[in-house]
N, CA and C atoms as an extended XYZ file, in Angstrom:
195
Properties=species:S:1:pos:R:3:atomname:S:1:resname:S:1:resid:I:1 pbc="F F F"
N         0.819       -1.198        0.000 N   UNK     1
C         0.000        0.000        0.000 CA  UNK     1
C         0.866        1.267        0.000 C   UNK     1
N         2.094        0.924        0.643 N   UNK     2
C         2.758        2.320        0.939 CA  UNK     2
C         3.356        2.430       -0.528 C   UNK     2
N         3.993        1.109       -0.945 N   UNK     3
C         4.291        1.716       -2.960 CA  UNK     3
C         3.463        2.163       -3.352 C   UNK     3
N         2.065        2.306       -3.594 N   UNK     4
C         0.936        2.824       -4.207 CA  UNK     4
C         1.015        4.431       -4.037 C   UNK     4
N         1.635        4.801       -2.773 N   UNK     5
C         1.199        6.428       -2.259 CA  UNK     5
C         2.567        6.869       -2.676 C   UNK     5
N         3.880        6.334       -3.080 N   UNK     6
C         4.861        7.131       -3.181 CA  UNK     6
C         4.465        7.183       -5.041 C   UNK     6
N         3.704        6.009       -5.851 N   UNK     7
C         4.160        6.289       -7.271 CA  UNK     7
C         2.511        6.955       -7.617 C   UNK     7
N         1.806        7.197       -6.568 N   UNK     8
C         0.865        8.677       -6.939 CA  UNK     8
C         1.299       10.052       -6.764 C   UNK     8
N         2.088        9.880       -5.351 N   UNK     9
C         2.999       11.239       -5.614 CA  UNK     9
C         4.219       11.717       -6.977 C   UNK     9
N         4.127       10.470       -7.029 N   UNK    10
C         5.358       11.007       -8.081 CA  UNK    10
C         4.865       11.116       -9.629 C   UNK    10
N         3.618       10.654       -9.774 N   UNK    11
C         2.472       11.039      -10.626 CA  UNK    11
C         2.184       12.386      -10.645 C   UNK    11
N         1.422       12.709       -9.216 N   UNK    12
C         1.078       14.126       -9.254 CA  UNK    12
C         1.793       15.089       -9.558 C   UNK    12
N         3.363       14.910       -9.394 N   UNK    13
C         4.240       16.073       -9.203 CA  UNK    13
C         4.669       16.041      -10.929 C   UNK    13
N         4.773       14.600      -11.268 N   UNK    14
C         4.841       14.963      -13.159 CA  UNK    14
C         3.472       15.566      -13.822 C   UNK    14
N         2.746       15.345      -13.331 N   UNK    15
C         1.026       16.383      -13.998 CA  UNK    15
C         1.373       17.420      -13.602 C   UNK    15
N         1.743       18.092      -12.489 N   UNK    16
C         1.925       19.654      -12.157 CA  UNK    16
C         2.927       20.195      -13.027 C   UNK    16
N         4.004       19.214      -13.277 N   UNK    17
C         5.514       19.723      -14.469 CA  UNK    17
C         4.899       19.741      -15.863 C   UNK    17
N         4.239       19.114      -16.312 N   UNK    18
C         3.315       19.122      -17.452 CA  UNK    18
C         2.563       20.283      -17.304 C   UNK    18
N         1.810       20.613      -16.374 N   UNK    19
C         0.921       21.581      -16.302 CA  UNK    19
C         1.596       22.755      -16.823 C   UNK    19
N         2.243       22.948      -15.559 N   UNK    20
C         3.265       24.399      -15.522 CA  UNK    20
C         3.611       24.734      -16.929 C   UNK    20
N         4.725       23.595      -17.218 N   UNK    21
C         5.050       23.899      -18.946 CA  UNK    21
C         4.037       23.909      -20.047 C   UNK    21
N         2.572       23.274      -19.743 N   UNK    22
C         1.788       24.314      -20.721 CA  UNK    22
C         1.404       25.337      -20.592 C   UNK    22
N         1.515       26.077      -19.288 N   UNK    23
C         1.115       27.325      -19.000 CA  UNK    23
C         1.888       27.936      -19.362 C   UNK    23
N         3.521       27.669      -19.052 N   UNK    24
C         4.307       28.740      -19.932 CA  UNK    24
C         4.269       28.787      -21.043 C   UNK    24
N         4.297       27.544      -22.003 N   UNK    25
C         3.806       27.562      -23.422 CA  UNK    25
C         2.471       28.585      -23.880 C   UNK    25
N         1.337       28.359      -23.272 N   UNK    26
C         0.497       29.142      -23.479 CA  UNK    26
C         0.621       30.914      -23.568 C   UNK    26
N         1.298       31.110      -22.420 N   UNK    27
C         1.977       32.543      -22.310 CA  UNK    27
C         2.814       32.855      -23.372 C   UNK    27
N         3.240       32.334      -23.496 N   UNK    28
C         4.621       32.447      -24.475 CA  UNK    28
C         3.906       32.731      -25.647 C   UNK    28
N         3.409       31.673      -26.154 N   UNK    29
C         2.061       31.912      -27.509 CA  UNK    29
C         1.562       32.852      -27.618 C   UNK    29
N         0.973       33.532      -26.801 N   UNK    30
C         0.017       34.486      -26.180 CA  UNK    30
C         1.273       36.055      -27.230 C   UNK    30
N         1.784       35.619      -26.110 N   UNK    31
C         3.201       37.261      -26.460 CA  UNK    31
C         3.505       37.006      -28.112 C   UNK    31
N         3.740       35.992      -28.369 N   UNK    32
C         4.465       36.300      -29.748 CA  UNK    32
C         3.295       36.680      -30.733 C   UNK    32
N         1.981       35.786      -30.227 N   UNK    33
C         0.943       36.497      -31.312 CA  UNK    33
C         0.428       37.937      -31.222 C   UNK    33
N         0.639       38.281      -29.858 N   UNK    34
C         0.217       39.816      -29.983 CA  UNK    34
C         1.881       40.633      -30.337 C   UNK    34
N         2.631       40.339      -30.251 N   UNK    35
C         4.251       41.364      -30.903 CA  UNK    35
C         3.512       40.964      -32.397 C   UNK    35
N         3.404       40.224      -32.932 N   UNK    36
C         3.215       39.679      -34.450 CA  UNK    36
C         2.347       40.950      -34.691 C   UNK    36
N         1.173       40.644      -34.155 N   UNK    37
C        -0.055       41.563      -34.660 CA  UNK    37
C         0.071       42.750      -34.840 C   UNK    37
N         0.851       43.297      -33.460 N   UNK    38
C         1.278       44.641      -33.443 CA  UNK    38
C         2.151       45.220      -34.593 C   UNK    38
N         2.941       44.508      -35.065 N   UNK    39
C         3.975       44.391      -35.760 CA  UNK    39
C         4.130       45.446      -37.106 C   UNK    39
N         3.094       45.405      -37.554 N   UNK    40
C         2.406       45.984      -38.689 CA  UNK    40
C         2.136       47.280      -38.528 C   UNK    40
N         1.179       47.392      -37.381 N   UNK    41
C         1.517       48.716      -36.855 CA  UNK    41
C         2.021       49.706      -36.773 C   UNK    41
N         3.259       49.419      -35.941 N   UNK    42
C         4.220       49.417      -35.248 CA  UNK    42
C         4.980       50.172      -36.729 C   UNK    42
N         5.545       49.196      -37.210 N   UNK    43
C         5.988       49.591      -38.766 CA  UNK    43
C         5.476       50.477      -39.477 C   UNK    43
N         4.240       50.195      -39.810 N   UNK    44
C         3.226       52.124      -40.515 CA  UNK    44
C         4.346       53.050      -39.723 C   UNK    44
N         3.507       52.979      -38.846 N   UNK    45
C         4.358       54.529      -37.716 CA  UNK    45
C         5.536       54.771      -37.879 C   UNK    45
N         6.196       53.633      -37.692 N   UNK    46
C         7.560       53.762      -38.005 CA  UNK    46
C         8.322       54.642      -39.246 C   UNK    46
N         7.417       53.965      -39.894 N   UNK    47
C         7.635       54.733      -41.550 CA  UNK    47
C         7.526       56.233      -41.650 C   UNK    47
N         6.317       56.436      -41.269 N   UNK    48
C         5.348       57.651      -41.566 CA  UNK    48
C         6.584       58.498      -40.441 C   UNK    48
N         6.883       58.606      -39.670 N   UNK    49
C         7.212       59.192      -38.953 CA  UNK    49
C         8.837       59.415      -39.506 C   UNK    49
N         9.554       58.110      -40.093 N   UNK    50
C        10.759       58.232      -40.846 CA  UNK    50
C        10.426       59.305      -42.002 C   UNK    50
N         9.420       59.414      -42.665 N   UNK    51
C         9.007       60.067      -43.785 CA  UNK    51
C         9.383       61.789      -43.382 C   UNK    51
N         8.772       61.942      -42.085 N   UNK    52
C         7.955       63.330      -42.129 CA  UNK    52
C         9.458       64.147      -41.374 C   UNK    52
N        10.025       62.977      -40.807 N   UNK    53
C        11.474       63.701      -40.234 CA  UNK    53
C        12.185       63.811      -41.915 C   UNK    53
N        12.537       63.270      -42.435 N   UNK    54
C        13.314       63.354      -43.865 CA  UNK    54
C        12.603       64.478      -44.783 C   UNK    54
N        11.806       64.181      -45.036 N   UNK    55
C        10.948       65.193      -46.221 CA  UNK    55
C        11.053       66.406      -45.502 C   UNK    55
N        10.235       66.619      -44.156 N   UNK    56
C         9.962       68.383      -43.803 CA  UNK    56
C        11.190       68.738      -43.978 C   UNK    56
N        12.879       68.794      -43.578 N   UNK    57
C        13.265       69.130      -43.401 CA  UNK    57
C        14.025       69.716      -44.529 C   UNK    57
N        13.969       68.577      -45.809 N   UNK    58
C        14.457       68.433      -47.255 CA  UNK    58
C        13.238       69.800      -47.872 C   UNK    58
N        12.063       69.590      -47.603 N   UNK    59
C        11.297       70.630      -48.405 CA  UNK    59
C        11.741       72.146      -48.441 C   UNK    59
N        11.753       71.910      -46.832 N   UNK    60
C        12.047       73.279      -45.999 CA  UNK    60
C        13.506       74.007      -46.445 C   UNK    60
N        14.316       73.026      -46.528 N   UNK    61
C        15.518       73.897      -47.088 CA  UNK    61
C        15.754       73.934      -48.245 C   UNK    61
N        15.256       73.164      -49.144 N   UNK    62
C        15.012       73.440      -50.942 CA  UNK    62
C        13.629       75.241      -51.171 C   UNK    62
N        13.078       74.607      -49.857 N   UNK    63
C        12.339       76.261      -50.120 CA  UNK    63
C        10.926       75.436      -50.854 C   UNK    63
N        10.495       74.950      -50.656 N   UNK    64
C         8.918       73.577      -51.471 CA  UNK    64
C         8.429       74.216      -50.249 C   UNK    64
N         8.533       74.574      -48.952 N   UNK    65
C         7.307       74.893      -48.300 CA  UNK    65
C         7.273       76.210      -47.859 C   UNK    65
C-alpha cells in the first residue's frame, strides 16, 4: 500500500511539471501572437514618422514649403 502512495505522488508532481510547462507555453504563444499583430503597426508609424522627419526638413531647405 505504501508503494501505491509514493508512485501517486510522483504522478502528481509529473502532472503539475506538465501543467506548468503548458502554462508557460500558453503565455509564451500568447506574447508572440500579440508582438506579431502589433507588428504591422508598429511599422506604418515607423515609416510615416521616418518620412515626415526626412521630407519636412528636405522641403524646408530646398524652399517647397
Amino acid at each position: 500500500m505504501a508503494g501505491s502512495i509514493i508512485r501517486m505522488a510522483a504522478i502528481d508532481k509529473m502532472v503539475g511539471n506538465i501543467r506548468y510547462k503548458g502554462q508557460i507555453l500558453a503565455r509564451t504563444y500568447k506574447m508572440d501572437s500579440a508582438i506579431s499583430g502589433a507588428g504591422l503597426v508598429g511599422f506604418g508609424a515607423g515609416l510615416v514618422l521616418a518620412l515626415v522627419l526626412i521630407l519636412v526638413p528636405v522641403l524646408i531647405f530646398l524652399g517647397g514649403v
